[in-house]
N, CA, C and O atoms as a GROMACS GRO file, in nm:
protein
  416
    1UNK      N    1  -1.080  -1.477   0.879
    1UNK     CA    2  -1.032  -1.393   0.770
    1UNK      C    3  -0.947  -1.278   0.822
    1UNK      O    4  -0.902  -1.202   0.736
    2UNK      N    5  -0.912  -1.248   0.977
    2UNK     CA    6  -0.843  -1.162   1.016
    2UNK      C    7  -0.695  -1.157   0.991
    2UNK      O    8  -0.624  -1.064   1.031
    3UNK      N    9  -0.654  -1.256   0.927
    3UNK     CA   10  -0.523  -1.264   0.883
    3UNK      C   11  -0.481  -1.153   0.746
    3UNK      O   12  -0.366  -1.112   0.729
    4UNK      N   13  -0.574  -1.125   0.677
    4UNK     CA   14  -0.578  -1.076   0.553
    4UNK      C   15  -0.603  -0.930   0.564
    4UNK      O   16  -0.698  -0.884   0.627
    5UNK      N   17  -0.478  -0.828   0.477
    5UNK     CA   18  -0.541  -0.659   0.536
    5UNK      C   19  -0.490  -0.651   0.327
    5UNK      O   20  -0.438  -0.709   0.232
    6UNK      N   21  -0.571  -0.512   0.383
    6UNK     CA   22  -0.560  -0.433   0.251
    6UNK      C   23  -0.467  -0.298   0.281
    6UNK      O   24  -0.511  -0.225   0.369
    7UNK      N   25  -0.388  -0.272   0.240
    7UNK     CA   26  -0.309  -0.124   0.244
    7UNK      C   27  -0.357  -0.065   0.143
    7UNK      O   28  -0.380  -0.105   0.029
    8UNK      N   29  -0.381   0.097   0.226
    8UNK     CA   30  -0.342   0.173   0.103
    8UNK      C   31  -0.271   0.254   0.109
    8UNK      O   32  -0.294   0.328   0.204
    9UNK      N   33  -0.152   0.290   0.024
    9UNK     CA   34  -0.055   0.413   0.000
    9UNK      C   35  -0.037   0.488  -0.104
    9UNK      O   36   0.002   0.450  -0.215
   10UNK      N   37  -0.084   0.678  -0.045
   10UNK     CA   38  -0.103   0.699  -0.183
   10UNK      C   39   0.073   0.752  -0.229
   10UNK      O   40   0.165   0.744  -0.148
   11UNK      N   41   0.092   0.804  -0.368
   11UNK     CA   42   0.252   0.848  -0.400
   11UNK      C   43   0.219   0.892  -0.532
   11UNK      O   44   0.124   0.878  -0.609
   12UNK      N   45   0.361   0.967  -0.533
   12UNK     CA   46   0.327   1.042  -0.705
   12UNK      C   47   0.329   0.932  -0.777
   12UNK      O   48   0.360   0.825  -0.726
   13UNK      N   49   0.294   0.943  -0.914
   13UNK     CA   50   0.259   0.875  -1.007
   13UNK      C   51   0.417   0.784  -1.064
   13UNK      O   52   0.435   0.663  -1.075
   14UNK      N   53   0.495   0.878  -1.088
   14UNK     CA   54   0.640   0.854  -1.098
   14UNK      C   55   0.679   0.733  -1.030
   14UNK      O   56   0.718   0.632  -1.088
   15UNK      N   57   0.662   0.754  -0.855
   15UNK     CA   58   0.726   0.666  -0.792
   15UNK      C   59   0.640   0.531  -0.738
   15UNK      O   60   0.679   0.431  -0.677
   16UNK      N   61   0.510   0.570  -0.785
   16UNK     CA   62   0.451   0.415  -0.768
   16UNK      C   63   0.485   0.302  -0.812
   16UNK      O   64   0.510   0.208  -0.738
   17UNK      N   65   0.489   0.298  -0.919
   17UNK     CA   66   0.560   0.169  -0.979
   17UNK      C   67   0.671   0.078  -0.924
   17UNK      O   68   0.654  -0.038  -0.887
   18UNK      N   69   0.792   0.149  -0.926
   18UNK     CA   70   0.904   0.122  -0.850
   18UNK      C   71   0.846   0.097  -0.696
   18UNK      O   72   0.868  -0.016  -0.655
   19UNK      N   73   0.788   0.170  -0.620
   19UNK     CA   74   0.805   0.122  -0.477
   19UNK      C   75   0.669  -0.011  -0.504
   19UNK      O   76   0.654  -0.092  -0.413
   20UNK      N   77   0.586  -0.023  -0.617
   20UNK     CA   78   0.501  -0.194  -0.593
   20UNK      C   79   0.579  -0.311  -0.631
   20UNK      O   80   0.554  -0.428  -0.601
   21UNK      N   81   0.700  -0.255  -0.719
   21UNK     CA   82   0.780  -0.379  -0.736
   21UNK      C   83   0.839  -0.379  -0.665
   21UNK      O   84   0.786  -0.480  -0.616
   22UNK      N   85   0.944  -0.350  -0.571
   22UNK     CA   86   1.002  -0.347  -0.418
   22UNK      C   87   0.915  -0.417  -0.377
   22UNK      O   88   0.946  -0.535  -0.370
   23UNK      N   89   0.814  -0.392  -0.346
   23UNK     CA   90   0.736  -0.501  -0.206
   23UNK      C   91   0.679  -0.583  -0.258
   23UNK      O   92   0.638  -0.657  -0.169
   24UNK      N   93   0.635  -0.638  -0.400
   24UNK     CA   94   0.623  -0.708  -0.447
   24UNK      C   95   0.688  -0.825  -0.442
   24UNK      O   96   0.638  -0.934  -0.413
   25UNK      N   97   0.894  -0.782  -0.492
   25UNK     CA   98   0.979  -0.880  -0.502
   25UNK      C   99   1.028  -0.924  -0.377
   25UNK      O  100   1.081  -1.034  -0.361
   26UNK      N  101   1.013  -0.837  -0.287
   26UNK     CA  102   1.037  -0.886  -0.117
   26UNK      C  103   0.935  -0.961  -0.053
   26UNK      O  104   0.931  -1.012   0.059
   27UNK      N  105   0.856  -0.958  -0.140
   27UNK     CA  106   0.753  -1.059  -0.129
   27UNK      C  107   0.640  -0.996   0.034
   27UNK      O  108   0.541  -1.057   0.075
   28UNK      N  109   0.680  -0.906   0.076
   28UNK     CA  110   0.596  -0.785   0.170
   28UNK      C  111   0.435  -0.802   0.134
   28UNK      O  112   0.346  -0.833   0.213
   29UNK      N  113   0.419  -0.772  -0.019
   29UNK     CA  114   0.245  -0.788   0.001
   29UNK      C  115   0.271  -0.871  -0.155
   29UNK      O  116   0.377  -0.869  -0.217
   30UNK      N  117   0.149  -0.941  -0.195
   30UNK     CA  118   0.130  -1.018  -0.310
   30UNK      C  119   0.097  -0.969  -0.436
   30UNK      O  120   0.118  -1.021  -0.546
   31UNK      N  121   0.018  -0.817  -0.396
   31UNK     CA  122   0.003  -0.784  -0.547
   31UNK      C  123  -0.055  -0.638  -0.511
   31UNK      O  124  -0.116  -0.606  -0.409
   32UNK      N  125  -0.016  -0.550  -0.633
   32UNK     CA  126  -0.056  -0.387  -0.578
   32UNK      C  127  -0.149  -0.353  -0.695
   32UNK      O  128  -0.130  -0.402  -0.806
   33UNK      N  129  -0.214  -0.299  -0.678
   33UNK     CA  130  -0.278  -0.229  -0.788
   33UNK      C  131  -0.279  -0.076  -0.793
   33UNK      O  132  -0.336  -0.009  -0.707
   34UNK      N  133  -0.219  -0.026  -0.891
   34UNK     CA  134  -0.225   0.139  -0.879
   34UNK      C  135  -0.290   0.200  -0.924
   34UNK      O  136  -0.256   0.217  -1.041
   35UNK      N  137  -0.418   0.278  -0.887
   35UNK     CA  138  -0.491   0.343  -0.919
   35UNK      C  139  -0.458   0.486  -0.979
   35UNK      O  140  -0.416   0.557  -0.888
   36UNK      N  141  -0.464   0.566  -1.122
   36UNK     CA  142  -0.439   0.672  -1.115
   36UNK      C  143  -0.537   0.775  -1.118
   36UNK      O  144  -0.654   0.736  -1.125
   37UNK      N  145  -0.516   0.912  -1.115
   37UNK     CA  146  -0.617   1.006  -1.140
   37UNK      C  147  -0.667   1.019  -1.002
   37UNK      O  148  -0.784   1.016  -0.964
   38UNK      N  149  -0.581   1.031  -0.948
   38UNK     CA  150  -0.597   1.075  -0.749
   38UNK      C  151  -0.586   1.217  -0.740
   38UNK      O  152  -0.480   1.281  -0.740
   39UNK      N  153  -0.678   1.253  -0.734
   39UNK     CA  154  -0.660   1.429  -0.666
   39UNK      C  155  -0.653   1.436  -0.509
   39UNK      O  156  -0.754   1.423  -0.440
   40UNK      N  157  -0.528   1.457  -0.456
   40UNK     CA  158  -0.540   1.459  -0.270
   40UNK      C  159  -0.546   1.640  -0.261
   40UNK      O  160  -0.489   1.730  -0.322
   41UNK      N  161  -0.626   1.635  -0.174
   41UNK     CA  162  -0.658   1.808  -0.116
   41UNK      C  163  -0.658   1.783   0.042
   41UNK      O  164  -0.738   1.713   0.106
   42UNK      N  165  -0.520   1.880   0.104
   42UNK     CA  166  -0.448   1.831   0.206
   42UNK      C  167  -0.414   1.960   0.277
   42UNK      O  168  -0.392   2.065   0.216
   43UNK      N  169  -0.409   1.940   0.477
   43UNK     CA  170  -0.352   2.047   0.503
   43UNK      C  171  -0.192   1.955   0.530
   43UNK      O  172  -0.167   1.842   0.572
   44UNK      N  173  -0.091   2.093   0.473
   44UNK     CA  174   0.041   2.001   0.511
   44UNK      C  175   0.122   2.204   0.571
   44UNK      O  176   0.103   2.317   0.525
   45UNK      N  177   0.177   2.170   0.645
   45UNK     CA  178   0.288   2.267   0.716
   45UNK      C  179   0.201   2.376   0.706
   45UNK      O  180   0.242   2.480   0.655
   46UNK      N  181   0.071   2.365   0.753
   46UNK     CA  182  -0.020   2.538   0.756
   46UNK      C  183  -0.085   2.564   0.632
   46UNK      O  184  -0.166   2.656   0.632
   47UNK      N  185  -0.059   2.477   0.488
   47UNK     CA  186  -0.124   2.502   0.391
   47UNK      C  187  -0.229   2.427   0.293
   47UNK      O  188  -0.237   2.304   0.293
   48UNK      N  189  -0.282   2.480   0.238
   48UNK     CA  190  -0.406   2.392   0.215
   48UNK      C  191  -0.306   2.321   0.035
   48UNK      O  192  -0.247   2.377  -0.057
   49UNK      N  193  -0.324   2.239   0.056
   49UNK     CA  194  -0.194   2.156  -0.063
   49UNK      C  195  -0.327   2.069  -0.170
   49UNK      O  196  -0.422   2.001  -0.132
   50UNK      N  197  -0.293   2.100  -0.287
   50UNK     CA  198  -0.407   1.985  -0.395
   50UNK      C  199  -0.260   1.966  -0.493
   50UNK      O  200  -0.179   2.035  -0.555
   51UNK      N  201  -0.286   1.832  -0.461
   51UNK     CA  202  -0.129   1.759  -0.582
   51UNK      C  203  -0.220   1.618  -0.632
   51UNK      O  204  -0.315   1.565  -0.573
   52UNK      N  205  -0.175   1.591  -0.720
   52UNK     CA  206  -0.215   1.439  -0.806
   52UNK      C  207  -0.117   1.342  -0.753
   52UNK      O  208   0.003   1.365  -0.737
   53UNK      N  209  -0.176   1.236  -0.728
   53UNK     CA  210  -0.127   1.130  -0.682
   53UNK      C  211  -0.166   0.999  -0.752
   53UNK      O  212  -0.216   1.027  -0.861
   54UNK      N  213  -0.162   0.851  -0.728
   54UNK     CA  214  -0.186   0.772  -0.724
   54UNK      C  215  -0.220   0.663  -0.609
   54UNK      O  216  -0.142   0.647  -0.515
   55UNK      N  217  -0.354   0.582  -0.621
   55UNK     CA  218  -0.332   0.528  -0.465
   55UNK      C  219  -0.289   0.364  -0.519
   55UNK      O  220  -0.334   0.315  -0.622
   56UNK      N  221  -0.205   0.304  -0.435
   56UNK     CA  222  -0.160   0.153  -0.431
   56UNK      C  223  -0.266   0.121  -0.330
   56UNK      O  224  -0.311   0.201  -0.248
   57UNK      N  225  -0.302  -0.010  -0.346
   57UNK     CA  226  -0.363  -0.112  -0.299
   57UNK      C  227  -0.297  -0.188  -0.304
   57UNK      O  228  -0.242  -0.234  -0.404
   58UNK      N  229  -0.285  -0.231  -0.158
   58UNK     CA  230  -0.151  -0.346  -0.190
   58UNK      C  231  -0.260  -0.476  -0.079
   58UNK      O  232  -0.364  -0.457  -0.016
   59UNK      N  233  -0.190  -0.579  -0.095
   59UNK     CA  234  -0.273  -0.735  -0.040
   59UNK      C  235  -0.200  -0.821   0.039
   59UNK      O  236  -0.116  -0.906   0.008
   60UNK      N  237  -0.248  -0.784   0.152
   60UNK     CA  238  -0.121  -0.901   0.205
   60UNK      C  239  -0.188  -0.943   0.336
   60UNK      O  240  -0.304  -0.916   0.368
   61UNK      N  241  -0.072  -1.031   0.427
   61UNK     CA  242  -0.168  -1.060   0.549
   61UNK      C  243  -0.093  -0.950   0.639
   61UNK      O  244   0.000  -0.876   0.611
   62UNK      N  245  -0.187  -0.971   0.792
   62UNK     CA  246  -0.184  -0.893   0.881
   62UNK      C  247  -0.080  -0.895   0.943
   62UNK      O  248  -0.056  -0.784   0.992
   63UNK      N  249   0.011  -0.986   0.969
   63UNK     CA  250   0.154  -0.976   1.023
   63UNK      C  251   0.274  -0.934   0.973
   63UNK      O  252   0.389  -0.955   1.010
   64UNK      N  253   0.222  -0.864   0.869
   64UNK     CA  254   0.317  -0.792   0.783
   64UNK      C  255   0.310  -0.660   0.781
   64UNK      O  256   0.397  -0.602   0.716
   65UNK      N  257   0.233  -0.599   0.831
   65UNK     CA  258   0.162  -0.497   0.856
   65UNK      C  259   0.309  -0.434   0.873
   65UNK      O  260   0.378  -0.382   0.785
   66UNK      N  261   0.336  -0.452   0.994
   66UNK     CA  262   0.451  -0.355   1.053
   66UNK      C  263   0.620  -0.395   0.948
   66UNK      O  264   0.699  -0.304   0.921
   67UNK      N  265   0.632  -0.469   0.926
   67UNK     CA  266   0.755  -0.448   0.815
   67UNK      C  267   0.742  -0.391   0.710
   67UNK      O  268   0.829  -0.312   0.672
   68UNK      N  269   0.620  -0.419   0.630
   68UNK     CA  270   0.540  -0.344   0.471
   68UNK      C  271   0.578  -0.209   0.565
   68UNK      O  272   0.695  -0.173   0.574
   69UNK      N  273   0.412  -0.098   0.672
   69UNK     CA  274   0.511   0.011   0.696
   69UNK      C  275   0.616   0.078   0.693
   69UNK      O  276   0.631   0.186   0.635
   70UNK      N  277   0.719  -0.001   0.773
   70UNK     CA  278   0.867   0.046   0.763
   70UNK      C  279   0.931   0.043   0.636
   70UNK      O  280   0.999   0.138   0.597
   71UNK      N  281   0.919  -0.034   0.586
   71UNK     CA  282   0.966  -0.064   0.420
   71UNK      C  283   0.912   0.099   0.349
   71UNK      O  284   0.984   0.195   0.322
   72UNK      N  285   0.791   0.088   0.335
   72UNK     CA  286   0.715   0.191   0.309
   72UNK      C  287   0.755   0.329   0.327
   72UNK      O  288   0.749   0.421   0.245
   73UNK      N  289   0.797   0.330   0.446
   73UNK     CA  290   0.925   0.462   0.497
   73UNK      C  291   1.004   0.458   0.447
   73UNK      O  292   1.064   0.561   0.418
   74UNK      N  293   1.033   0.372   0.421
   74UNK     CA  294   1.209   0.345   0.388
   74UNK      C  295   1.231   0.400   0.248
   74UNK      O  296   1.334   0.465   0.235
   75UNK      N  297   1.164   0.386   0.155
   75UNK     CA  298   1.141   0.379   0.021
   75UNK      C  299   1.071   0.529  -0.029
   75UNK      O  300   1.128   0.596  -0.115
   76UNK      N  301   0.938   0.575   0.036
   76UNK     CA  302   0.893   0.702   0.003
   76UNK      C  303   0.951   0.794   0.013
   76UNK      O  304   1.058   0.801   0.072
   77UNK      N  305   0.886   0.901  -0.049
   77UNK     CA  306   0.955   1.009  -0.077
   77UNK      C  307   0.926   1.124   0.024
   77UNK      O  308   1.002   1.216   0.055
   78UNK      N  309   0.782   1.096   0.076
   78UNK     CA  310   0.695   1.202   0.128
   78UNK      C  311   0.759   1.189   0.292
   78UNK      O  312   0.804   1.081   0.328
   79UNK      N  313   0.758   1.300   0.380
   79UNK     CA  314   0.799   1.284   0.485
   79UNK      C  315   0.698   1.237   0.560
   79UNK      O  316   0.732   1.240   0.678
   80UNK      N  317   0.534   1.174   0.538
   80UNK     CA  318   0.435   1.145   0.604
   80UNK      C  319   0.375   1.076   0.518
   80UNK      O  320   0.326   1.132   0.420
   81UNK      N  321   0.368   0.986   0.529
   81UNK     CA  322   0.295   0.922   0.377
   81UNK      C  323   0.185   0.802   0.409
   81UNK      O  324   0.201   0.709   0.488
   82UNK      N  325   0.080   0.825   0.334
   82UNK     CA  326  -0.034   0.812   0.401
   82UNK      C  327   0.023   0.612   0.390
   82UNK      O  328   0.095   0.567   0.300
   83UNK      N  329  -0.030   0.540   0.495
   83UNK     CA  330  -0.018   0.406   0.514
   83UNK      C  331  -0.159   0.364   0.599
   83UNK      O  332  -0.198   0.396   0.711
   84UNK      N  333  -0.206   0.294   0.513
   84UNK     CA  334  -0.291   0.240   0.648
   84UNK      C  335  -0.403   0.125   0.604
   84UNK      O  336  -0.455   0.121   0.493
   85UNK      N  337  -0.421   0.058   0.684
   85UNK     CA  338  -0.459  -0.079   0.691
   85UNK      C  339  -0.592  -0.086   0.697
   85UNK      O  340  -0.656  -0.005   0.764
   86UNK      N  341  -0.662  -0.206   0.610
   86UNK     CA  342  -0.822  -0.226   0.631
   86UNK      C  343  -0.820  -0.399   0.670
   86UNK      O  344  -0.740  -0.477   0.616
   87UNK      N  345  -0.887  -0.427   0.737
   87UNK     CA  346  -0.901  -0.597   0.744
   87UNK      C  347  -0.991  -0.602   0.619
   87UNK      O  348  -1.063  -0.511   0.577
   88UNK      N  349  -0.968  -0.770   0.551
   88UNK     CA  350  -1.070  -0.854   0.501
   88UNK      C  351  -1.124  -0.911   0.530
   88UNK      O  352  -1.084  -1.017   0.578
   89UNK      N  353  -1.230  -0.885   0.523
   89UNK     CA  354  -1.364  -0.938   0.686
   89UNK      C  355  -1.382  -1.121   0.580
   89UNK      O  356  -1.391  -1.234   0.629
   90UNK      N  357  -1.380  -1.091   0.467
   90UNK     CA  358  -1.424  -1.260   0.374
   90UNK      C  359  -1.382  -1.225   0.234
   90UNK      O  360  -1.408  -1.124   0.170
   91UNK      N  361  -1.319  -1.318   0.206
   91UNK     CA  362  -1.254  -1.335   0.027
   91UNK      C  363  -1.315  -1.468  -0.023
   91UNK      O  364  -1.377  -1.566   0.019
   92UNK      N  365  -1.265  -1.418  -0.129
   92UNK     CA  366  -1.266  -1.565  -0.199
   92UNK      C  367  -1.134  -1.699  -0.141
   92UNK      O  368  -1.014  -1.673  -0.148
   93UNK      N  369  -1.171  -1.800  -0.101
   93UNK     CA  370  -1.073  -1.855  -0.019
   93UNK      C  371  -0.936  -1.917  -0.146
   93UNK      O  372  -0.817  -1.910  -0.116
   94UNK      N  373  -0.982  -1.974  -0.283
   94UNK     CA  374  -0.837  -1.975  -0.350
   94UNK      C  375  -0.748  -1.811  -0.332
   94UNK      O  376  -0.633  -1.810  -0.287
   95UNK      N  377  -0.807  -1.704  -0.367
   95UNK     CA  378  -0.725  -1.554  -0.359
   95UNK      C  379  -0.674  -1.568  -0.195
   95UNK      O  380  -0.564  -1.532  -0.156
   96UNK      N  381  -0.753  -1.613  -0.133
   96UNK     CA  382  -0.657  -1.550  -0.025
   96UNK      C  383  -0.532  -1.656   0.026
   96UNK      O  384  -0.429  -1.623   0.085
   97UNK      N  385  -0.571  -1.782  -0.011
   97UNK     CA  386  -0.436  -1.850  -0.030
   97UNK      C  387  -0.330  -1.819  -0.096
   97UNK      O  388  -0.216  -1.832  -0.050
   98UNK      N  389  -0.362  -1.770  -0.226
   98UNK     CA  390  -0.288  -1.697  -0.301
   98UNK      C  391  -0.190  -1.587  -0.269
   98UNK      O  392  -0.069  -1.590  -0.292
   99UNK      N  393  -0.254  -1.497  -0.219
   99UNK     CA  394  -0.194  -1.363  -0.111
   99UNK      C  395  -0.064  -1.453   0.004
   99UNK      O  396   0.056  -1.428   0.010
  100UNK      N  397  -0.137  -1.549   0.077
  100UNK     CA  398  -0.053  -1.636   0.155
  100UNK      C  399   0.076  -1.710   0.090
  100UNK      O  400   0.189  -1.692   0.136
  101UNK      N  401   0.051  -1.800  -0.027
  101UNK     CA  402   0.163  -1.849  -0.088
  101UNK      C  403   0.273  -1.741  -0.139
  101UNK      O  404   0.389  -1.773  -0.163
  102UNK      N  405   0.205  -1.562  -0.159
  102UNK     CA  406   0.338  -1.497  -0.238
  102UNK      C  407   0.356  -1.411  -0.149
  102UNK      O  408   0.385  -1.304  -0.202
  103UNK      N  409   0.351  -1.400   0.023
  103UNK     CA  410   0.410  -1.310   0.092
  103UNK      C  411   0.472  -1.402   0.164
  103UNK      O  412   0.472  -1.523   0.147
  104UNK      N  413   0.553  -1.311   0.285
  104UNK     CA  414   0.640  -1.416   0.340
  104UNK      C  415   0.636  -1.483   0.472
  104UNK      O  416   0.719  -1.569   0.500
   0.00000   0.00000   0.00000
């Protein structure tokens, strides 16, 4: 099951949408889910920062890892933006074929 990761990236509410269909249609991860009602409480440039966000969950496999990232840069807004990867230790095996047939 080490083929299979979970991202999460969080972003304003605004620009979530748009950057899950980007990696969606590039076919990068298979499917995002955006969670809203994210309160992040953050130190950023010396200050203690609380902004609303949204977090994406995005699904894809592990060798995508590093292009999704860069994409991810490419596209955000934030000059640091949180990215980061969980393995799927076991799925359901049709879903994770699934994930496989719509990335690339």
């Amino acid at each position: 099951m080490k083929d299979y990761i979970v991202v999460y990236v969080t972003a304003p509410a605004e620009e979530a949408p748009q950057l899950a269909k980007t990696l969606v249609e590039e076919k990068l991860v298979a499917c995002v889910n955006i969670v809203p009602g994210l309160r992040s409480i953050y130190w950023w440039q010396g200050n203690v920062e609380d902004e609303p966000e949204v977090l994406c969950i995005m699904k894809t496999r592990s060798n995508l890892f590093e292009p999704l990232r860069d994409r991810v840069v490419e596209l955000h807004s934030y000059e640091v933006a949180e990215i980061i990867a969980l393995p799927i230790l076991a799925g359901s095996p049709p879903y994770l074929d699934w994930i496989k047939e719509n990335t690339k």
